[in-house]
C-alpha positions as CSV (number, residue, x, y, z in Angstrom):
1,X,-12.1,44.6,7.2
2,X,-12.7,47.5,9.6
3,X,-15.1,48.5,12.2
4,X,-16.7,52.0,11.8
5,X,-16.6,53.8,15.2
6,X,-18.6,57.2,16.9
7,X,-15.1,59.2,17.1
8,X,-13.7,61.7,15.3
9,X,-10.4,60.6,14.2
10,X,-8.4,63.9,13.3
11,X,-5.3,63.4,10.3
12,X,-2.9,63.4,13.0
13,X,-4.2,60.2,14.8
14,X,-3.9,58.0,12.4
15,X,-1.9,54.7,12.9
16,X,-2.5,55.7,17.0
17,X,-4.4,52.8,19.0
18,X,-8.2,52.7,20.0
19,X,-8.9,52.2,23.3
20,X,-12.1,50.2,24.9
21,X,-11.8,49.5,28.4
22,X,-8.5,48.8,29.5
23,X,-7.6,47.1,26.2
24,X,-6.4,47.8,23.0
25,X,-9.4,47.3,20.5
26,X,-7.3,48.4,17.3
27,X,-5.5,51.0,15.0
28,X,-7.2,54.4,14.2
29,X,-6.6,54.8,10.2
30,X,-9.3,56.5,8.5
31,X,-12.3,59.2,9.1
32,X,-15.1,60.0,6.8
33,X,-14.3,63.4,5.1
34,X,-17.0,65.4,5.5
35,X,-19.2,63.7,8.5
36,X,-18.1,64.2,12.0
37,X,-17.4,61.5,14.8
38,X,-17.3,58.8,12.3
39,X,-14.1,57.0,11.9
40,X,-12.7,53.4,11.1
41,X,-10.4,51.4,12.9
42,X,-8.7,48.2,12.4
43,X,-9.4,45.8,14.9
44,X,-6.8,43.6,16.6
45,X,-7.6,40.0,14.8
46,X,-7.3,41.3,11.3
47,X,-3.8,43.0,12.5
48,X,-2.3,40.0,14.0
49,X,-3.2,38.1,10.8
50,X,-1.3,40.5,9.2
51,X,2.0,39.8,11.3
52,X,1.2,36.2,11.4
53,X,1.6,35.7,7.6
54,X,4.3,38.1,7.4
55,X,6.5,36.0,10.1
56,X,5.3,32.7,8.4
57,X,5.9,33.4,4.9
58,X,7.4,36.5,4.8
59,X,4.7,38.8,2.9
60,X,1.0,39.5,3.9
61,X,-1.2,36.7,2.9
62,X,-4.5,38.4,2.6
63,X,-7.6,37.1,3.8
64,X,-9.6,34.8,1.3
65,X,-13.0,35.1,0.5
66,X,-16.1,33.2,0.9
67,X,-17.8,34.5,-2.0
68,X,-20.8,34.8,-0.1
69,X,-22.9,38.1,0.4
70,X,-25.8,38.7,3.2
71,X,-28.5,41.0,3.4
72,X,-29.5,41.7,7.0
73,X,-32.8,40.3,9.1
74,X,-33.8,43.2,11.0
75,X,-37.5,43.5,9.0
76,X,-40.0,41.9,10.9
77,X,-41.8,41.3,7.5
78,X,-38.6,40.3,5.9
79,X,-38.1,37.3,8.9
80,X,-41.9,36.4,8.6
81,X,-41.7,35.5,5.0
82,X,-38.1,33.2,5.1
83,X,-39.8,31.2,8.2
84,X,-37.9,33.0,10.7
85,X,-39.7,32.1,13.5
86,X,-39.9,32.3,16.7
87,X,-38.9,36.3,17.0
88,X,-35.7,35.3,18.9
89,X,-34.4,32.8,15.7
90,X,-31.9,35.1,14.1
91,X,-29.3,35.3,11.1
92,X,-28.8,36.9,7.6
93,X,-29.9,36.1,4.1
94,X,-28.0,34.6,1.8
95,X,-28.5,37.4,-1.2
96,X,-25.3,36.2,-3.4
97,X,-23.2,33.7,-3.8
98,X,-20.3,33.8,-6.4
99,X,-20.6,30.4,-8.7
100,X,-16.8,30.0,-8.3
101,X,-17.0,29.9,-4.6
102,X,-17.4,26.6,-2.3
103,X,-20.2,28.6,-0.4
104,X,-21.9,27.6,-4.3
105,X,-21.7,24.4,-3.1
106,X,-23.8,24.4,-0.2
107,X,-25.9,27.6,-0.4
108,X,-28.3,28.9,-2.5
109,X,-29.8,32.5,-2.7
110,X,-32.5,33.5,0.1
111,X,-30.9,30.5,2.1
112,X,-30.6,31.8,5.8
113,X,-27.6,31.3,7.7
114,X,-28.4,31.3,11.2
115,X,-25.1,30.2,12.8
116,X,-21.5,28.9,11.4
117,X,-19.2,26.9,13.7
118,X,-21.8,26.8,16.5
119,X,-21.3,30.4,16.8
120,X,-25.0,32.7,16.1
121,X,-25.2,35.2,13.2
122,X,-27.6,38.0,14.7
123,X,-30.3,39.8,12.3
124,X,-28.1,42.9,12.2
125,X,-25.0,40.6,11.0
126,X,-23.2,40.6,14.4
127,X,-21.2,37.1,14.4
128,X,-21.0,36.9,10.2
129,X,-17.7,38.6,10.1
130,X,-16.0,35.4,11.7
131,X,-17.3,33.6,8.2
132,X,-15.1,35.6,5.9
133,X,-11.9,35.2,8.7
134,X,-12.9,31.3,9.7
135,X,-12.7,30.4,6.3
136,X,-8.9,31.1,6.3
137,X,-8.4,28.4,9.3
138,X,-10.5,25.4,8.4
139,X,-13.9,24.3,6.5
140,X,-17.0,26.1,8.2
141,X,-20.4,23.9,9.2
142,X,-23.2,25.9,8.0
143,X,-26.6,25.9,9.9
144,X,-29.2,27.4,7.9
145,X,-33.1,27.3,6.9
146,X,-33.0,25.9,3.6
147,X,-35.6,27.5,1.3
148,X,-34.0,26.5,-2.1
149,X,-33.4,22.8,-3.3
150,X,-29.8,21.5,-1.7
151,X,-27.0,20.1,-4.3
């Protein structure tokens, strides 16, 4: 998990810190080769998950996986036809869910998930990141526009 970033992030900064503000917002790691100002960083929770499950168990534990994967909302068409209405209702489409996964159990394709744990997905995805790192913690409460027949 990494967020891309408008900086140029030459060979030698790697592993430094990225800066927002006043805080630390991560750990400068990769650039794209051949594009300028475009770089990835890994952001802060995904590094102290790391060094969370090294202290705990002594090796990294990974991050699981929801087995879900989302297609964005930003088409005003697109939001019009899955009943996304009024304008300011927002989330992603469910576009594929892995059989083996408990999503399976409680989505269906072209479901749209507008919010998990309370918290709003925006059209763009903003918010559907926590999904993938929630999951890790405890069981999520979906709240979606059901378009398919529930289990």
């Amino acid at each position: 998990m990494a967020i891309q970033i408008d900086a140029a992030i030459n060979p030698g900064n790697s592993g430094g810190p990225a800066i927002l503000g006043n805080k630390v917002a991560g750990v400068a790691f990769q650039n794209l080769s051949g594009d300028e100002n475009i770089g990835y960083i890994i952001p802060v929770p995904v590094i102290k998950h790391f060094i969370s499950g090294v202290k705990e168990s002594g090796k990294y534990v990974g991050f699981c996986c929801t087995g879900l994967s989302c297609q964005l909302t930003e088409n005003f068409q697109l939001r019009k036809h899955f009943g996304m209405w009024p304008p300011e209702m927002t989330g992603v489409l469910a576009s594929k869910i892995n059989p083996l996964s408990d999503a399976h159990r409680v989505l269906k394709k072209d479901d749209v998930i507008l919010a998990f744990d309370g918290i709003p997905i925006t059209n763009d995805g903003t918010g559907s990141h926590g999904i993938t790192y929630s999951v890790t913690q405890h069981h999520l409460n979906y709240n979606c526009i059901w378009f398919t027949q529930n289990p």
